[in-house]
N, C-alpha and C positions, 0 to 999 in steps of 0.2 A: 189852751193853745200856747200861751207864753210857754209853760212849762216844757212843751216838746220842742220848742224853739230853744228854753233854756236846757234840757239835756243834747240835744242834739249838737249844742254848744263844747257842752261839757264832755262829747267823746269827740269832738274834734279837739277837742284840747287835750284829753289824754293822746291820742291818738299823733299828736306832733309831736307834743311833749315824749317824745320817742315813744161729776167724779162718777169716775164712770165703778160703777162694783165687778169685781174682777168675775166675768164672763168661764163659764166651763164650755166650749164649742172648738172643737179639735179645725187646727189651722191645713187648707188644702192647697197645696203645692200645682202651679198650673205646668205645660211642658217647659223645657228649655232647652240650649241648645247643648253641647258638650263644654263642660267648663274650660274658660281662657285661663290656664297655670301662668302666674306674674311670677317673675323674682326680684333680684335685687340688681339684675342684667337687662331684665326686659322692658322696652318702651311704652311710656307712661301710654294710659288710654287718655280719649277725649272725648266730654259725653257725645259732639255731633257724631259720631264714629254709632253711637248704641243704634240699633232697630226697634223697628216697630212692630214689625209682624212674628217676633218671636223673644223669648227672652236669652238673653245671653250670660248665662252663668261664668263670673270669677273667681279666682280664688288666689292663695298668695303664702308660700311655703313658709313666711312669717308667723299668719294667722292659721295654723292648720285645723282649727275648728270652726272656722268661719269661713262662708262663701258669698259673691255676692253675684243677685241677679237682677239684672237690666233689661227693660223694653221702654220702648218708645208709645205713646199714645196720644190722639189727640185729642184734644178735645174741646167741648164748644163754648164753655164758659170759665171765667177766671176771676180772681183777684182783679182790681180795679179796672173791670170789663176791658181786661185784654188778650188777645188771644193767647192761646197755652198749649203747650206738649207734658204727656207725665212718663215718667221712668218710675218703676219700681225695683229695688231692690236691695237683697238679702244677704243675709248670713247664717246658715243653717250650721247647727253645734247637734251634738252627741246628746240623748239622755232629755237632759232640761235645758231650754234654750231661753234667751233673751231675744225679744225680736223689735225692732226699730222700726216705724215707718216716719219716712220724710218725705216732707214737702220743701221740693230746691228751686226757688225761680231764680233764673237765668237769664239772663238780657241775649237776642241773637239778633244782630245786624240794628238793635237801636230798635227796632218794630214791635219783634214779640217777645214774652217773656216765655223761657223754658219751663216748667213745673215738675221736680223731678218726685218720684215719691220711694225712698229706703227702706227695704224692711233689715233688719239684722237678727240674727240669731245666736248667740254666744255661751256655749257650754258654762254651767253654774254649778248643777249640783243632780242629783235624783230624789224620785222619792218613789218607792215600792215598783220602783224598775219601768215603772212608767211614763213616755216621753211625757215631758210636760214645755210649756211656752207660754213666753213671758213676753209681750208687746208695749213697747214707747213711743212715742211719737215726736217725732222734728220736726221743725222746718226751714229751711235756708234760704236767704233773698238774697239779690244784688239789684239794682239797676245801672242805665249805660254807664255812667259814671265812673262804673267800678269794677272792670272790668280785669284791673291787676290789684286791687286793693288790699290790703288787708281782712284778715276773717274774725269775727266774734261772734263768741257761743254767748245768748242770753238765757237766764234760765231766773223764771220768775219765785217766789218767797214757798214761804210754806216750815218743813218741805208739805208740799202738800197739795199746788196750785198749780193751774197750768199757765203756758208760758203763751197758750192763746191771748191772751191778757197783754200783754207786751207788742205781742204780735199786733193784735187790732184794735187797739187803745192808746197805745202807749207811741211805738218806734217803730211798727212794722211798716211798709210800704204803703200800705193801704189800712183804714183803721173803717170800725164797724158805722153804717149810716146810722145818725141816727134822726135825720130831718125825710128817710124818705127818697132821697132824690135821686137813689140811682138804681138800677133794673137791679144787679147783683146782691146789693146789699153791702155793699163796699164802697167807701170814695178814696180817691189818690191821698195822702198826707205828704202836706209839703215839707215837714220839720221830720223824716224818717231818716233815721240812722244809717238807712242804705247809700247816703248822698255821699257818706264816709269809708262806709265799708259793705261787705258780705257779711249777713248776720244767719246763723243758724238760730232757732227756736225748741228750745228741748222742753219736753216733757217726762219730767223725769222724779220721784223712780214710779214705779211700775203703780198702776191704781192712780195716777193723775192723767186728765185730760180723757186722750182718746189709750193712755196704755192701761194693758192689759195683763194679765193673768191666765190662762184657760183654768189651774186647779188652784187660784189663789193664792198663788207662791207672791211672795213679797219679800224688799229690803227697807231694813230696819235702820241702818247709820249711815252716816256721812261718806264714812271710808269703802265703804261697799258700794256706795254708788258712785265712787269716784271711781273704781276699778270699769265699770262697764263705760263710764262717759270717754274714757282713756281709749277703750278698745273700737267706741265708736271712730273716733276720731282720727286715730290711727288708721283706719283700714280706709276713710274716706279719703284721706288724703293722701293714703299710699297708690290709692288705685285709680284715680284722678290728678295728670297734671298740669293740669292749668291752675290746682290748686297748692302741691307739694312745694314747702319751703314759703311759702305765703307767712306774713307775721299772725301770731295766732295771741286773741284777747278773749279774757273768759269774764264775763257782765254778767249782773243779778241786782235784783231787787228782794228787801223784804216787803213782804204785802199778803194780805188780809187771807186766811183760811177758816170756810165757812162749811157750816151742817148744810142737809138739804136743803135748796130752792124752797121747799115748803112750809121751813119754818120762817117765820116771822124776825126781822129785826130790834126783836123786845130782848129786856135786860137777860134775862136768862142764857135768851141763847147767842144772844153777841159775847158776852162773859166765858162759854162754855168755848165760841172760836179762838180766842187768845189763852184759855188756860189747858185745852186739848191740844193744841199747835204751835209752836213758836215760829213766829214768823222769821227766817232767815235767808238773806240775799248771800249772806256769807258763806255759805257752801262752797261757793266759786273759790276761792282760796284753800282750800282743801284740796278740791278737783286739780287746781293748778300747781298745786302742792305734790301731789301724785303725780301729774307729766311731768313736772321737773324731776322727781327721782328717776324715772320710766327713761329721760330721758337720758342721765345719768349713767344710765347701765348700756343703754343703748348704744352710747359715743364706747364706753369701755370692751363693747364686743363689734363694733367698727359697722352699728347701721343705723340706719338715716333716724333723725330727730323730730322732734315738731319745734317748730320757731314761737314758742310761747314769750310772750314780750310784756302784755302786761294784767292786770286785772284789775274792775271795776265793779264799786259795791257803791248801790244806788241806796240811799236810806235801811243801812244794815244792821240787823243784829246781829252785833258781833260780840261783844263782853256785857251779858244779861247784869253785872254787878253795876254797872252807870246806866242802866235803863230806867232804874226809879227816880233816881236824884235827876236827872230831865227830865221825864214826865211830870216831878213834880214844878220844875223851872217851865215848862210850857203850856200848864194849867194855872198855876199861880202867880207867874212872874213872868215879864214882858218879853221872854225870848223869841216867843210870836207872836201874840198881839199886843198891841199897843196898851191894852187895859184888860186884866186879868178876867177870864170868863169864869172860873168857877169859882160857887160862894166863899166867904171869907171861912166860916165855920166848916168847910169843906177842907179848906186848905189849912187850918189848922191843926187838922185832927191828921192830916198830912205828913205835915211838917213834924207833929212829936213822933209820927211813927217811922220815920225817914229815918232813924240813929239805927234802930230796934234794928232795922229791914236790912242795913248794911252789914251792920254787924253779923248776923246769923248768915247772909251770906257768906261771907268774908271767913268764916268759922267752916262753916257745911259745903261750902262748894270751893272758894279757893283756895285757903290754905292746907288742907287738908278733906279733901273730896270724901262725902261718905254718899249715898247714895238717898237714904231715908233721910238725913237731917239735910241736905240741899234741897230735896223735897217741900220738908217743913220751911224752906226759910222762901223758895220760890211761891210757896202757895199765900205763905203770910205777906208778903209782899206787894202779891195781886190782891188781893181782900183789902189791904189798907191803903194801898195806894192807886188802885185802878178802880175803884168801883163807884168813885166821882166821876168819872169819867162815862163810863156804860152807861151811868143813872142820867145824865145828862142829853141823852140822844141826838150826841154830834157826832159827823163824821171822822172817827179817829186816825186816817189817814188826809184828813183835811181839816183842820178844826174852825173852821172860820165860815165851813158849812153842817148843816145838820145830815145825819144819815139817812138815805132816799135808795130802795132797792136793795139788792142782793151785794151781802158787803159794800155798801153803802155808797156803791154808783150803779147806775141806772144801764150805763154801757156794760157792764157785765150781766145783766136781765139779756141784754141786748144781743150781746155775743154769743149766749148758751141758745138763745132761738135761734141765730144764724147756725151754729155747728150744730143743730140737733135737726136740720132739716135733710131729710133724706138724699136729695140732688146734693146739697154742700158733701155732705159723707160721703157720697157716691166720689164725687169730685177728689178728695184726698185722699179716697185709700182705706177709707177707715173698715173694718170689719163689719159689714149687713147686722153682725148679731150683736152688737153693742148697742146701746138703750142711749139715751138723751144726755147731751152732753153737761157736763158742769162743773163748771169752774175749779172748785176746789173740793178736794177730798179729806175729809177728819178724818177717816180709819185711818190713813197714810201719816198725816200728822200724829197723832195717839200714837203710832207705834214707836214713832222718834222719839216722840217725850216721852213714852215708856222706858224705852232705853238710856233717857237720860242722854241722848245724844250731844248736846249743846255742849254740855259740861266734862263727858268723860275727855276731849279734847277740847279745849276750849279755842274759836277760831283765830284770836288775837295772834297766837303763837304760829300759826303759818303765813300768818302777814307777816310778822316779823322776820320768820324763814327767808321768806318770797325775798323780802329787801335787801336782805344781808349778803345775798345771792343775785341782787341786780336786776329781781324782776321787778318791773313799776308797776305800783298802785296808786288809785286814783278813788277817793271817796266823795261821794258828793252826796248832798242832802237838801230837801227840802226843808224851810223851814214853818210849814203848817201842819207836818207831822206829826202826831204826837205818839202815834205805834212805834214806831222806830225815829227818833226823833235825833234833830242834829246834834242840840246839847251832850246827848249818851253818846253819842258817834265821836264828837268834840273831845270828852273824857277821856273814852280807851285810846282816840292814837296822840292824844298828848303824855299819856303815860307810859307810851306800850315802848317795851324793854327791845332798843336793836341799838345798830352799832350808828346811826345816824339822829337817835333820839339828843342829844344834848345842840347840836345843830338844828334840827329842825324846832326845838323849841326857842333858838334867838333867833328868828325869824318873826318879822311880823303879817299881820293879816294884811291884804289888798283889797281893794275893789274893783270888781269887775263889770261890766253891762253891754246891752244890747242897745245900738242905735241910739248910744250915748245916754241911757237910760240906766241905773245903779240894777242891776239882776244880782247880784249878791258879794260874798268876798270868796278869794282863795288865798292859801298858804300852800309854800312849795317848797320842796328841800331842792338842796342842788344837784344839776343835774335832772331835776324833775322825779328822781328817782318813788318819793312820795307825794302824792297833791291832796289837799281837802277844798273841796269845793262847797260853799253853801250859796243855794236856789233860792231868791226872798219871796213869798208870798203862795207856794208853793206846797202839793202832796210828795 
């Protein structure tokens, strides 16, 4: 609970401060109406404006391979038992489509909440001439509060996890019961980031959560799925204005990417989740990276923008080269707890092998990137310096508890029964022939770390972009972490190379807290343009 009180903190301070396996079952298209052609002349839509009793196809001479289709629906059960309406709709593309569904609540007169549900489809590629479709899953909240607010896309670690997790754990409106107490299976959360803004929920890319595949088509990097997050986004808010020209914020966390529900939390297969997957919140600066060029080009042919303003990376891997040397600071040395939990002869054997672990990265992956020998220097790294850790049976995104459940909270056992129950699926939209839902996807993660994704761009360097160019970042961290842990976070943005680094390092740390209570420190450049936030006591 502190904790979501102390984030919900931390994006109101940025925010001032200026697995499912990919399914083969062909997607069926229900009627609609004649498509509404937008331009760059025509008056914005408003979703009260959508129907119910039939779907209303758009589309928008911009996106010429994308369409979108809207109905109205109602229905009898909701998020934190309140009443609901759903919209569906699409984007159908040529060949091989990308297809979206979201979930948009809405606040209407302060009563009920609107539920909208996205699908998109967005031209990619072919394969033996055969349409093929690619399905993600959103979702968007407001409440009253926020009714002109600002918008942020969250999108949970991995890559590999779904951003359910955020949604009903973490910042969504409503977070998963887990005492029982409500019909739904929902309670209200009073620390949700909706109090602040509109938050989108992506599930993203294709093979996490409830997205989809029909012939298994997948994206493998960063850059690739920053293209379709852009095309999402785009189209939402070009066809919708109640939201156009809104400030736009891109949020992530890194966090845990686990094998099947059926394996066991023993050392094997916890070890196989962090060395299959790297966990990264850092994607968002990529994504954001890519609107800003998009939008670049856009001002240069005289059409409309997206108001991106800033990004926030919750506990990020961002520069894997300072991820050991704090893992070994918050096993062995008092960065978060008061008295070192793992053995002495643990952390010795540590400590000699900390030069080794730098250096070979430092060789293999930064100064000269090879592919095999970053390889050899990541996997030597996890073996000597993570496997105190695994053997110890603590929670590595909380170390001050031991691991209990699936990725070692109990609320994500919790969540996967909620979305795998049939009425919940019915409720979102989700495809009938989709199997049980689950948190997080390793094939998804495997194929990034196949690719070396991390490394062939390394994320520090579009933070750096992002600032140099005015967009604000905002890092904040836990400090019970030890997966992505503050100390590494600490390292890369006191090193990281921009035009405001010799400034922000004669700055000193503050302290901050809740109801006169120490919640942790911040450091802030001027202007606010960079902030580091650290959360004490915290995942």
């Amino acid at each position: 609970m502190f904790l979501r009180r102390a984030l919900a903190l931390a994006l109101a301070l940025s925010l001032s401060l200026g697995s499912t396996t990919a399914t083969q079952v062909p997607l069926s298209y229900p009627e609609s109406s004649p498509p509404v052609q937008l331009s760059e002349e025509s008056a914005p839509l408003h979703l009260s404006s959508v129907r119910a009793d039939t779907y209303t196809t758009l589309s928008h001479a911009r996106f010429p391979h994308h369409r979108v289709r809207v109905k109205a629906e109602q229905l009898l059960r909701s998020y934190c038992q309140v009443a609901a309406y759903s919209f569906l709709l699409s984007w159908p593309g040529a060949d091989f489509a990308l297809r979206v569904l979201i979930q948009l609540l809405i606040v209407i007169l302060e009563l009920n909440i609107l539920e909208i549900k996205l699908e998109r489809e967005l031209k990619v590629s072919t394969r033996g001439g055969i349409p093929q479709k690619v399905r993600a899953f959103v979702r968007l909240s407001r409440r009253p509060s926020c009714v002109s607010h600002d918008v942020v896309m969250w999108i949970n670690g991995g890559p590999g996890c779904s951003s359910a997790m955020g949604l009903l754990m973490e910042l969504g409106p409503c977070s998963i019961d887990m005492k029982n107490a409500s019909a739904n299976g929902t309670v209200w959360n009073p620390y949700s980031w909706n109090s602040e803004a509109n938050i989108f929920f992506l599930d993203q890319p294709v093979g996490v959560g409830f997205s989809y595949a029909d012939f298994g088509e997948t994206v493998e990097t960063t850059e690739d799925a920053a293209k379709n997050v852009y095309a999402f986004i785009s189209l939402f808010f070009e066809s919708f204005g109640q939201f156009k020209g809104r400030a736009l914020h891109l949020s992530g966390e890194s966090y845990g990417v686990g094998l099947p529900s059926s394996l066991t939390p023993s050392l094997p297969s916890l070890k196989t989740r962090i060395m299959t997957t790297r966990n990264r919140a850092a994607i968002s600066p990529v994504f954001a990276s890519y609107i800003y060029d998009q939008n670049q080009l856009a001002t240069a042919a005289g059409r409309p923008t997206l108001n991106l303003q800033s990004v926030l990376i919750g506990n990020g891997i961002t520069d894997i080269s300072t991820l050991y040397p704090g893992r070994y600071d918050i096993e062995c040395g008092v960065a978060a707890l008061e008295v070192p939990f793992q053995s002495i002869s643990t952390c010795v054997r540590m400590k000699a092998a900390l030069p080794r672990c730098q250096k070979l990265m430092q060789a293999g992956c930064i100064d000269q990137f090879d592919a095999i020998n970053c390889r050899a220097a990541v996997n030597f790294c996890d073996n000597e310096l993570s496997s105190g850790m695994w053997a110890s049976g603590r929670n590595v995104y909380d170390i001050s508890k031991m691991c209990i459940g699936d990725l070692c909270y109990e609320e994500n056992d919790a969540i996967a029964k909620y979305l795998s129950d049939p009425a919940v699926k019915e409720l979102l939209g989700v495809d009938p022939h989709l199997g049980n839902f689950s948190a997080c996807a390793s094939d998804v993660g495997q194929l990034f770390n196949a690719r070396l994704d991390k490394w062939v761009a390394p994320t520090q360097y579009y933070v750096a972009g992002l600032l140099d160019r005015g967009i604000r970042v905002l890092i904040y961290a836990g400090t019970y972490d030890w997966q992505c842990n503050w100390v590494a976070n600490r390292m890369w943005v006191d090193k990281l190379e921009w035009s405001g680094k010799e400034a922000y390092a004669a700055l000193e740390w503050a302290d901050w807290g809740v109801a006169g209570t120490k919640a942790g420190e911040v450091k802030q450049s001027e202007g606010s343009l960079l902030s580091f936030v650290t959360i004490r006591d915290s995942d």
